[in-house]
N, C-alpha and C positions, 0 to 999 in steps of 0.2 A: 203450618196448620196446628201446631202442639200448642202454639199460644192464642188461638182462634182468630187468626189474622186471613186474610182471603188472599190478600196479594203481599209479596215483600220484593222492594228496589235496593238495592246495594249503589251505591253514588262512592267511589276511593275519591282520597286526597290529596292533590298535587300540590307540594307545598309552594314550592317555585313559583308555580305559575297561581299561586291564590286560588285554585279551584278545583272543583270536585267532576271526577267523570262517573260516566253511566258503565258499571262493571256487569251488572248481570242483574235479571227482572222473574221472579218464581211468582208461580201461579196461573189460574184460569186464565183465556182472553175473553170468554165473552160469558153470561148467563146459562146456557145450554150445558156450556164443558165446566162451569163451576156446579150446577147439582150434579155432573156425574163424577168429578174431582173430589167432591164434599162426602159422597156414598163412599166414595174407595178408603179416603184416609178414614173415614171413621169404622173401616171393619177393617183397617189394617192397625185401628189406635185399641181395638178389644185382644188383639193376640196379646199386649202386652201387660204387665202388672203396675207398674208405677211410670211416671215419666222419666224418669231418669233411664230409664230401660226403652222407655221408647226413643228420646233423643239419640242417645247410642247407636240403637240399630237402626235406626233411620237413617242418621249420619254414615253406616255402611252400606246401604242403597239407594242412598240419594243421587238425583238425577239433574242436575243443573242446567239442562237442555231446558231450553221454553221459547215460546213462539214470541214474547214480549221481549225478550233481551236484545231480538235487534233493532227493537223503535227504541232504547236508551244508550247501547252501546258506542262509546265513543262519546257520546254529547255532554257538551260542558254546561257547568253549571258554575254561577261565580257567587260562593259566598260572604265574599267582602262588602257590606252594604247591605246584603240579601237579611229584611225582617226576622226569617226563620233560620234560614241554613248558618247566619253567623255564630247565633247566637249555640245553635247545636255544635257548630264547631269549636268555636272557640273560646265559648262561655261552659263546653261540655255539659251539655241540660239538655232533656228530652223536651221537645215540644210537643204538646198539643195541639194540634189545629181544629177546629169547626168552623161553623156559618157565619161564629159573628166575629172572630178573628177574621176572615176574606174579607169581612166587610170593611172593615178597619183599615187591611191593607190595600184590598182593592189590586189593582192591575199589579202593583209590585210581587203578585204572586203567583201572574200569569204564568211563567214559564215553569211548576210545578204542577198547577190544576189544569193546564190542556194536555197535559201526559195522561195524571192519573182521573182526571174527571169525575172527580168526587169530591164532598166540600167535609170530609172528616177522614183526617188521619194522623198519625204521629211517627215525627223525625226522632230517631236515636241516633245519638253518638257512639261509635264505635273507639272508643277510648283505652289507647295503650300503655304501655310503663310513662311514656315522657310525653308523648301529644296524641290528638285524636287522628284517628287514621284515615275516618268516610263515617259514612254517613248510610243508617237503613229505615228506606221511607214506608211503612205498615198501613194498610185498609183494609175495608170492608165491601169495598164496593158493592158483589154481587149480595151478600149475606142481608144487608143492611142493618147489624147488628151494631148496635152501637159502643163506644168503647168507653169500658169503666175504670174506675178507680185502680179497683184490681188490677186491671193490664198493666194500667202506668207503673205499677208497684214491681210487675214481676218483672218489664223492660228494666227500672231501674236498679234491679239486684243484675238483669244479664247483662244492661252496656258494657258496665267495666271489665267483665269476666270473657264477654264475645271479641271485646277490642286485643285484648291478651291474646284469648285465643287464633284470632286473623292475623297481630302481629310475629305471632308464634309462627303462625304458616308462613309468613312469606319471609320471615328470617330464615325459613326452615328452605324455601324456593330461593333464596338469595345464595345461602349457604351450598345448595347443591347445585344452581348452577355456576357457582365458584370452584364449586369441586372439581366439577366436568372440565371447566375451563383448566382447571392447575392440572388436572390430568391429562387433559389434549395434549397442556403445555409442556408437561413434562413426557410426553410419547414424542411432540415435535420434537423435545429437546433431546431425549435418547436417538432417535433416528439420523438427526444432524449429527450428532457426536460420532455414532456408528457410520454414518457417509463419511462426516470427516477424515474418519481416522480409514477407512479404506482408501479413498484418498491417496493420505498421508503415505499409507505402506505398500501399495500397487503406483503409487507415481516411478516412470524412469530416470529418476535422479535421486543421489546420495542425501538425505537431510538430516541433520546434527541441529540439536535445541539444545543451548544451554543455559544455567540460570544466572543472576550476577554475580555467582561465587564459583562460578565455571566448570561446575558440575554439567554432565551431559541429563539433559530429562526428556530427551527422544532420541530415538535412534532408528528408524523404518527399515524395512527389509531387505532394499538394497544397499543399503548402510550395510547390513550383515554379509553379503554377498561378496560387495568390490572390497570390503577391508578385511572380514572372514572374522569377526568379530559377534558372539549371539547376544541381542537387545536386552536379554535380562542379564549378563551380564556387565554390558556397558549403563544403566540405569544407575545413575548415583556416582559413579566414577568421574575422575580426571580425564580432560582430556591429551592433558599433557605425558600421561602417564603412557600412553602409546608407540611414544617414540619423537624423535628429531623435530620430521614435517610436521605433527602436530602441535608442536612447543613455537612455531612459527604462526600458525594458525590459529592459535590462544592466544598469542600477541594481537594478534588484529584485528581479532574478533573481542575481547578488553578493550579496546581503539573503538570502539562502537557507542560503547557508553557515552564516553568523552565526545563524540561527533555529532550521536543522533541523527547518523545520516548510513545509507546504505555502502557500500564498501568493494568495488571487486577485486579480483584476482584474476590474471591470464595465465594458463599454458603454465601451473603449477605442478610440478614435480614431484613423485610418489615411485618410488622403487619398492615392487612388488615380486619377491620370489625370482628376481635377480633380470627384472623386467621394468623398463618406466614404460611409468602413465602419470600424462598430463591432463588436469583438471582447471575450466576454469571455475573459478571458485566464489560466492557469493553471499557477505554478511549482512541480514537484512535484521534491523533491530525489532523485538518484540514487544509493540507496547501495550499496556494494563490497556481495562477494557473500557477505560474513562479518559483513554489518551495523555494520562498527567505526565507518568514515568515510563523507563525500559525494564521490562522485567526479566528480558531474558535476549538472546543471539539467534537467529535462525542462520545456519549456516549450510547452503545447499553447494553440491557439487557435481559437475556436469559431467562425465566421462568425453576429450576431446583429443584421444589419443590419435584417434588415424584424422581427426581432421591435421593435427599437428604434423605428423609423419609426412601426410601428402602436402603439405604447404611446403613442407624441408626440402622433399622431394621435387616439389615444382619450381622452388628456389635453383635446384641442382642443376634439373634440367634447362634452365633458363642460363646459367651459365654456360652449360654445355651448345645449346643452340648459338650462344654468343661467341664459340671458340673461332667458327669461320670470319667472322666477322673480325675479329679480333687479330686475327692471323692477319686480315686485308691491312687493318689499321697499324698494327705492328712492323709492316714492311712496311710502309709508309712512314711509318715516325722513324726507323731506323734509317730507312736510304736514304737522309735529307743529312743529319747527323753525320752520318759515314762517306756522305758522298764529300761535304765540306774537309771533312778530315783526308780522304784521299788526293782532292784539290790540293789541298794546303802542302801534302809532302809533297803530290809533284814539284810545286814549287821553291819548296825548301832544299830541292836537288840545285834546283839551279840555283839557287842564292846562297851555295854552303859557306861560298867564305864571305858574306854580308853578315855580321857577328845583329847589328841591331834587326835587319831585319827578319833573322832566322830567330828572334827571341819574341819580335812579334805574333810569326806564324806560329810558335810553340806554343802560347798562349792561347789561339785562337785553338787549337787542336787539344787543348787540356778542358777548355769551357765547353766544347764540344761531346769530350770524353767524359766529362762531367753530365751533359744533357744527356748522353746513351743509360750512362748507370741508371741515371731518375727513372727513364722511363723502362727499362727492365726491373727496376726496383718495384714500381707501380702495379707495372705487369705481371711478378711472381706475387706482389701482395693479394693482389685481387682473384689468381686464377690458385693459390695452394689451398686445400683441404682446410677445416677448423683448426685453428693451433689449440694449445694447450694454454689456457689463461693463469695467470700469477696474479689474484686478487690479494689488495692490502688496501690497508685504512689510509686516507687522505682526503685534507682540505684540499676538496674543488676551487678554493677562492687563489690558493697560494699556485696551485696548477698553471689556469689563468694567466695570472703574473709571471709564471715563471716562462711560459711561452710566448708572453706579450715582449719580454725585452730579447729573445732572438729574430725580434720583426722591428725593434726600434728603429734601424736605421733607417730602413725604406719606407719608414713611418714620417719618419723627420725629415725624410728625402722628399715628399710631395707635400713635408707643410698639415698631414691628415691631424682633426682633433682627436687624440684618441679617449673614451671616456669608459670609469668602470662602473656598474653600479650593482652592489646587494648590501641587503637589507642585515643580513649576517653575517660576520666576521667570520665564523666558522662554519662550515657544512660538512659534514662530513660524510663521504663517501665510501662503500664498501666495493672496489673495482678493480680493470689492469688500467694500474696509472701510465703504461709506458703506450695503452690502446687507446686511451680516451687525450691522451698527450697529442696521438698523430691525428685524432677528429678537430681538436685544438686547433693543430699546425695548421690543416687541410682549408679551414672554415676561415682563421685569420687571412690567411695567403689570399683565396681566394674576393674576402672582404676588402684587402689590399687591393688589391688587381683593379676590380670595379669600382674603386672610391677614386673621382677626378682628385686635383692637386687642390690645396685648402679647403676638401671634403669633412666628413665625420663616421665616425668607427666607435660604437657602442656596444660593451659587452657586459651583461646581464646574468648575474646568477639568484636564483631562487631554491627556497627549501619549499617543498610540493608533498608535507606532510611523510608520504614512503615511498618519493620520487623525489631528484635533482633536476630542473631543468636550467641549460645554457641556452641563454641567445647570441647570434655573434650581428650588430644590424651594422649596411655603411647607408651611406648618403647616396650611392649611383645610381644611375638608371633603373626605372623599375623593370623586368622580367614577364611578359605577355603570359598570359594563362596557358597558353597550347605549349612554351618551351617547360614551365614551371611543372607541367604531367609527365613532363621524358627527364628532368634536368638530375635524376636519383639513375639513368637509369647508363650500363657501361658503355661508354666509347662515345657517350652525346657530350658533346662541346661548344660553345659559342667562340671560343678561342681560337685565334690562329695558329698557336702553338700550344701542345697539351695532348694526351693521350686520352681525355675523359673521362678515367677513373678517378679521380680523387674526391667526389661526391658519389660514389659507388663504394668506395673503401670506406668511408664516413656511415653509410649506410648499413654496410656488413659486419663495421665494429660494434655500433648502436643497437641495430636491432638482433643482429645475428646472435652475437658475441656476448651480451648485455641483457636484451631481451626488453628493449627501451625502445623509441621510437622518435624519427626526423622529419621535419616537412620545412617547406620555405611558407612565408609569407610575403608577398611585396604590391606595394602602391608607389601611387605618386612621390609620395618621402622618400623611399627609399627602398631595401631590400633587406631580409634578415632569415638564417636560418636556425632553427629552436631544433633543441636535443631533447631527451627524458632520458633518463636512467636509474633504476630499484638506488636505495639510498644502500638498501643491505644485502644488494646480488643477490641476481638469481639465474 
């Protein structure tokens, strides 16, 4: 009303989509509510001294409520082509419209004059630093006061200065709700960090973060607890600097880099205040937050001491429940042996002075006395308590060979191919070479046994990064899945002759002893059993 206008339309500008929407509609709706609209401002326009004083304070209780803003709100208006509105846009020029402009354009002006229904009014551009921003369309409707010179003169001093001032606000509404947002954002992101990290330090597992210079840069609560070690101290340190186990656990967790692949460890070894505990242990790599590189080791560890203890234990037991049984099998493998043997001297009474044929029966009674020893040899290996291991360095390849030719003969005796294959000349092993020697023996013998005459005997060594694995495969018969479940297990045989242990002893050097692991495979081809063993004990 400051500029004697009755009505004023705000139309913003989409640039995107080439056109102008209906933002907000001030003023009267009908005759009635304009003279009593027209009385108000003009005794609220005498409190004031100059206009400048009156814009101000108007602008502080101004009301943008109106009954006409929701027959424009939302409705598109398209500029591009549009007679008037282009030219307001994008030529930045106020138009004037009257009677004989309509007439000129005629319908092309319809979708302004059945809004405002009047045939005199004037579009401004609402004109900012770089484009125009919308568009505000002024009349007279109710007043029917006509618009002069003057008007056009004071609109063209406010376009550019109202366009400022609108682009002003909604940088000023852009800016704060950018605010809001970085501030949401950064309250989501303190509260995630803060859950994480509770997490991190109430989880029931050990976790170690280190960076690629093997600095520790976490260390959580229980971390403090099972090693007895406090997090502000360990931040920034060595991990090696702890001791033995951890100069082993730097090695592997360094190995991470190189792999890019997750890493375990079983039933590792920690001597605590003259106490082990076994952890299994897990290097999970750390990568940047755009997946390129590793920036760090996550190294978690599980407390699996009593599962460990009770496995030992149900290992024991399982031997123990085996004793009766063992007993059964044992007087069985003996009276057969012994019974021959006592046959044989009866007979040697009566044939004393038969010189060849008392050198026959001796023989027989030596090979004999020979099959007794094996199998009490079998029988104290499998039922004595853990020995004491004598680990030393050695090529697993040269091993191999060295137990392949005290099998040559009865290799050469059935015609078998025997064939070696690895990939390395060297492998070197940290083990008891005189326990992985009788897995050897056990494995060949047994591949002997099963291989028909001009068969085949395949023996396989691999390096398994921080494991050895042997396979020993023959060409016989393959092995049914139901014996293939018992065939680890003592006193099971497929043999006619045999005590059953010698894949039980196999078993308890590898996994017991070593802490490695044996299974069979067999099909149609043929039949093979595969070993694992730590490259560097454990």
């Amino acid at each position: 009303r400051g500029f004697n206008f009755d009505r004023a339309l705000l139309l913003l500008r989409d640039t995107k989509r080439q056109v102008l929407i209906g933002k907000l509609w001030v003023g009267p709706k009908d005759e009635e509510e304009a003279v009593s609209f027209m009385e108000k401002m003009r005794q609220r326009s005498l409190k004031y001294g100059d206009i400048v004083q009156y814009f101000r304070e108007e602008a502080m209780t101004f009301d943008a409520s109106s009954d006409l803003t929701p027959r424009i709100e939302g409705k598109i208006f398209h500029y591009k082509g549009h007679p008037i509105l282009e030219r307001a846009v994008l030529r930045k020029r106020i138009v004037y419209v009257n009677s004989r402009i309509i007439e000129s354009f005629g319908e092309n002006l319809r979708d302004i004059l059945d809004i405002l229904e009047t045939e005199e009014f004037i579009v401004m551009p609402l004109v900012g630093r770089w484009d125009t921003l919308g568009v505000v369309i002024m009349d007279n409707r109710f007043t029917k006061r006509s618009i002069s010179d003057s008007d056009l003169e004071i609109l063209k001093l406010l376009s550019e200065s109202a366009g400022l001032a609108i682009e002003n606000i909604m940088n000023y509404e852009e800016l704060r709700e950018k605010t809001i947002s970085l501030e949401r954002q950064k309250d989501l992101i303190d509260y995630l960090r803060r859950f994480s990290e509770s997490i991190l330090q109430n989880l029931d597992a050990v976790v170690i973060v280190l960076d690629r210079d093997g600095k520790i840069i976490e260390w959580n609560k229980k971390a403090e607890l099972v090693f007895g070690y406090p997090r502000e101290r360990m931040i920034g340190s060595r991990l090696e600097n702890l001791g033995v186990e951890f100069e082993n656990i730097l090695a592997v967790a360094l190995k991470v880099f190189e792999t890019k692949e997750t890493i375990s460890m079983a039933n590792y070894m920690f001597t605590m205040e003259r106490e082990e505990k076994y952890f299994d242990i897990r290097f999970s790599p750390l990568w940047n937050p755009s997946g390129t590189h590793i920036d760090g080791v996550i190294i978690t560890f599980e407390d699996v001491t009593d599962r460990y203890k009770m496995e030992q234990e149900r290992k024991r037991q399982e031997k123990l429940s085996a004793l009766g049984e063992m007993a059964a099998r044992v007087a069985h493998e003996l009276r057969n042996p012994i019974s021959v043997i006592g046959g044989f001297i009866k007979r040697m009474k009566k044939h004393i002075d038969e010189p060849d044929t008392l050198a026959r029966y001796i023989e027989i009674v030596v090979n004999e006395l020979e099959r007794l020893e094996r199998i009490v040899s079998e029988i104290l290996e499998f039922s004595r308590e853990a020995r004491k291991l004598e680990y030393t360095e050695f090529n697993i390849n040269d091993l191999v060979r060295e137990v392949y030719t005290l099998f040559e003969d009865p290799i050469n005796k059935k015609n078998i191919k025997f064939q070696f294959d690895t990939r390395r000349e060297n492998i070197t092993v940290f083990a008891d070479r005189i326990r992985i020697k009788q897995v050897l023996i056990n494995l060949i013998q047994n591949a002997i046994d099963a291989t028909p005459e001009n068969g085949n005997i395949r023996i396989k060594t691999e390096d398994m990064f921080e494991r050895v694995r042997v396979s020993v495969w023959n060409s016989g018969s393959s092995i049914p899945k139901h014996i293939q479940d018992k065939i680890f297990q003592p006193f099971f045989t497929t043999k006619i002759q045999g005590t059953g242990l010698g894949l039980s002893i196999c078993k308890k050097i590898v996994e017991d002893e070593h802490n490695g692991s044996i299974w069979v495979e067999s099909d149609e081809e043929g039949t093979g059993f595969i070993f694992e063993i730590p490259k560097k004990g454990e």
